[in-house]
C-alpha positions in Angstrom: 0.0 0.0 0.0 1.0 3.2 -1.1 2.4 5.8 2.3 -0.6 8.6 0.8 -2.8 5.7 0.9 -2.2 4.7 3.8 -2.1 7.9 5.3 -5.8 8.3 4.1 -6.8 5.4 5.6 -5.6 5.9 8.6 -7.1 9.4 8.8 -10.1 7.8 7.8 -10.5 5.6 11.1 -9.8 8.0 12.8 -12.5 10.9 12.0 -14.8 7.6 12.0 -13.4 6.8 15.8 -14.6 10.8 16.1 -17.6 10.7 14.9 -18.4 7.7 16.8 -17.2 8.9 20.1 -19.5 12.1 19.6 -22.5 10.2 18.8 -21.6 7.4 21.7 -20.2 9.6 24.8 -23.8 12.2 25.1 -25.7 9.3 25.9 -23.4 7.1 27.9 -22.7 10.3 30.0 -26.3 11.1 30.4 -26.9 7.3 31.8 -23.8 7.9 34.0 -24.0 11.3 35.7 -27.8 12.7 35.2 -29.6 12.3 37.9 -33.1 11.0 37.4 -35.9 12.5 40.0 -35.9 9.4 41.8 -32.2 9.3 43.1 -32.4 12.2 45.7 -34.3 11.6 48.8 -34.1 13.8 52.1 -34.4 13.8 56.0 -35.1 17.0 58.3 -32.9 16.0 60.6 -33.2 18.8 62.8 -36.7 17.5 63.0 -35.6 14.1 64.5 -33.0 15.2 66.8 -36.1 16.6 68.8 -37.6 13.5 69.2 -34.2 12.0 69.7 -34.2 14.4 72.4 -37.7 13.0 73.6 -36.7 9.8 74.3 -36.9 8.0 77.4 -33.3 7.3 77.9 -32.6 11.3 77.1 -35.3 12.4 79.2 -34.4 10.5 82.1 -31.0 11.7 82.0 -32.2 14.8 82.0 -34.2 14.6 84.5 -31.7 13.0 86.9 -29.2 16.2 86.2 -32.1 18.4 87.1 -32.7 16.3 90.5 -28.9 16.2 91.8 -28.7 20.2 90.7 -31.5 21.2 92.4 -30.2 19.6 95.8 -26.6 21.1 95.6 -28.4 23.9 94.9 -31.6 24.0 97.2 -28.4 22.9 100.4 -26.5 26.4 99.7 -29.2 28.5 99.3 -30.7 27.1 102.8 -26.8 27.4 104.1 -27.1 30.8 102.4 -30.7 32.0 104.3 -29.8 30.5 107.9 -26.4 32.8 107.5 -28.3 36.3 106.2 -30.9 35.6 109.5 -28.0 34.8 111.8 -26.4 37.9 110.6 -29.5 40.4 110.4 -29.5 39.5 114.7 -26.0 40.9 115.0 -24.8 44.2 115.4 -21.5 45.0 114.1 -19.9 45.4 117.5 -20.6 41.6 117.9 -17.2 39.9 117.9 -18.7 36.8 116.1 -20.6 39.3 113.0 -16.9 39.4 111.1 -16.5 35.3 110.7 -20.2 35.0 110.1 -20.4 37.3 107.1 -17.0 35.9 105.9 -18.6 32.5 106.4 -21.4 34.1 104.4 -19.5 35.3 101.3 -17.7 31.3 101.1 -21.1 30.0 100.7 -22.4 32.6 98.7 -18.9 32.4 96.7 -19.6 28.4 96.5 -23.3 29.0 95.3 -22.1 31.1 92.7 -19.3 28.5 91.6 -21.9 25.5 91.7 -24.3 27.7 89.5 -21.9 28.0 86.8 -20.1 24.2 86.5 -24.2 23.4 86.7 -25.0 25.5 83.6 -21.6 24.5 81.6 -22.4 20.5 82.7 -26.1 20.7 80.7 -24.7 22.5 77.9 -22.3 19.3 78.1 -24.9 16.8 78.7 -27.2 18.4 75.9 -24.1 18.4 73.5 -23.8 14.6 73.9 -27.2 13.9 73.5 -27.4 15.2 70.2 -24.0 14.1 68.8 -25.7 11.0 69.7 -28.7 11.3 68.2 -26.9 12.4 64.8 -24.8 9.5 65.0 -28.0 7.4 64.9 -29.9 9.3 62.4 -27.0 9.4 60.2 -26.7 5.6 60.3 -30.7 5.0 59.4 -30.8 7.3 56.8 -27.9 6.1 54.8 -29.3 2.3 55.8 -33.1 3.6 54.5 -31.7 5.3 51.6 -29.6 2.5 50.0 -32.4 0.1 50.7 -35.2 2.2 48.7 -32.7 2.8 46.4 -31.9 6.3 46.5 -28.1 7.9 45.5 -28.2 11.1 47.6 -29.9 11.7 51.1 -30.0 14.9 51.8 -30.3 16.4 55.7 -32.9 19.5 54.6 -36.3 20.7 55.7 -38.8 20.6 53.4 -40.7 24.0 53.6 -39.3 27.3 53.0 -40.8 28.6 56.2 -38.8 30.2 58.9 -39.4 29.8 62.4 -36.6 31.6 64.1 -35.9 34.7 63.0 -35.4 36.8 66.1 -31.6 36.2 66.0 -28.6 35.9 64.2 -28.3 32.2 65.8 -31.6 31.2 64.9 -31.6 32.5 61.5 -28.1 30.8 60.6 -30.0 27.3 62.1 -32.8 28.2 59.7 -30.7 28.7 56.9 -28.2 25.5 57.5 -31.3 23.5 57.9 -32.6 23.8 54.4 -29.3 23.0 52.4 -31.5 21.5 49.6 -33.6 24.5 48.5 -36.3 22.5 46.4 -36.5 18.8 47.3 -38.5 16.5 44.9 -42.3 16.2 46.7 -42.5 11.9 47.9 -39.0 11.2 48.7 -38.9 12.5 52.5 -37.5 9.7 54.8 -38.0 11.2 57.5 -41.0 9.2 58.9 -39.1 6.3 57.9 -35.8 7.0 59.9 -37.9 8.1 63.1 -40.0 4.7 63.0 -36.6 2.8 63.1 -34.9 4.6 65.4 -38.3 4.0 67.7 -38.4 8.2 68.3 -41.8 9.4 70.1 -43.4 11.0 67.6 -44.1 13.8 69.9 -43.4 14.9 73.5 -45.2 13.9 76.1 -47.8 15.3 78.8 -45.7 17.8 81.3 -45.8 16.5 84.7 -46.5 19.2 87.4 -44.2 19.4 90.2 -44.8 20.8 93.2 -41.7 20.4 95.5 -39.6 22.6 93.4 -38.6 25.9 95.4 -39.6 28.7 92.8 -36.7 30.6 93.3 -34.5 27.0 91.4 -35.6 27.7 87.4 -36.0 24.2 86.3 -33.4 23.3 83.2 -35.2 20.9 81.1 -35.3 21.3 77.3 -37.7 21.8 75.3 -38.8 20.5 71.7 -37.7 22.7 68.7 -35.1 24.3 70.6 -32.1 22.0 69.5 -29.1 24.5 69.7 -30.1 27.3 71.6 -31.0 25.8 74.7 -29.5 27.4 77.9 -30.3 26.9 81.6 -30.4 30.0 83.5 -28.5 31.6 85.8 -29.1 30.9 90.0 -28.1 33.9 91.5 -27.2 34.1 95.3 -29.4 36.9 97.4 -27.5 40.1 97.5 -25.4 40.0 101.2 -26.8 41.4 104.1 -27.4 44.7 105.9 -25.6 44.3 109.7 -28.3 46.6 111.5 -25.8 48.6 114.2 -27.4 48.6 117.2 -26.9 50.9 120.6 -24.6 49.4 122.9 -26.6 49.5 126.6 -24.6 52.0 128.8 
């Protein structure tokens, strides 16, 4: 064969290899990377972390935090109260007024200190109780999802609607809640995930307590309030007044 021949011929499998590739490569990159309506499903799972945060084993943990607080705190403020009436008695030429108030600032000093590492250990207990319920969520989802046969599961809400809006914390969960901005209607698994995971579907009846001393705030969470939940502050009463009175002549 002739080297121009040749050269045609070569040239000629070659645009043929072109053409064939253009006509071939659309549609086997269509199969491969569009994705049909069927392959995305999605979980709210800001939504299930409150019933995570429903359940019994959470709740009762809870409540047993709230229990122990309440009696370190309920001891110092009664330590606290039988100091300010011993030292609203005394006069401040009493020789025994100085060790009683400075016994009154330790405790108050201890009441403030217990207050705190109470506050910090619920944002700690809270904290764990949703990295666990995550960790579970995460699991049935991806478990749910390859089993119906879904290729992405996406953690979003499914409504545009925004619920907290008073602050830049609440917006920013709003917003990071919704990273999927139009989900396919029929392919929320969220039902599915909370029916495995045996979440309460909502929370129950509150019980009324009536031990509590009003002036403890109680520190439980509520539903819906995932990430800004915060137990408040249990101030000490402000010191008191030594009343000076006259010395008898």
């Amino acid at each position: 064969m002739k080297r121009t021949t040749h050269l045609l011929t070569l040239t000629t499998l070659v645009m043929a290899a072109v053409i064939i590739t253009m006509i071939v490569s659309p549609a086997d990159a269509n199969k491969r990377y569009a994705i049909e309506s069927g392959d995305i499903a999605y979980v709210d799972v800001f939504n299930l972390i409150d019933k995570a945060l429903l359940a019994e084993d959470m709740a009762n943990a809870r409540a047993e935090f709230n229990t122990d607080s309440t009696e370190v705190i309920t001891s110092l403020q009664g330590q606290l109260q039988a100091l300010q009436t011993q030292l609203s008695t005394m006069t401040q030429t009493d020789p025994n007024a100085a060790t009683a108030y400075q016994q009154y600032q330790t405790v108050q000093s201890q009441l403030d200190n217990a207050s705190r590492q109470i506050n910090e250990a619920y944002q700690t207990l809270i904290a764990q109780q949703i990295a666990q319920g995550y960790t579970e969520i995460y699991a049935a989802a991806n478990e749910i999802g390859e089993q119906e046969g879904f290729s992405f599961v996406f953690a979003t809400r499914s409504d545009g609607e925004l619920i907290q809006i008073d602050t830049i914390t609440g917006i920013t969960q709003e917003i990071l809640a919704r990273p999927l901005m139009t989900p396919a209607g029929g392919v929320d698994l969220t039902e599915l995930v909370r029916v495995k995971l045996g979440y309460p579907e909502k929370a129950p009846e509150p019980v009324v307590e009536t031990d509590t001393p009003s002036e403890i705030p109680a520190v439980e969470i509520q539903p819906a309030t995932t990430t800004q939940t915060e137990t408040p502050e249990v101030e000490a009463e402000d010191a008191p007044v030594i009343e000076e009175k006259p010395v008898d002549e």
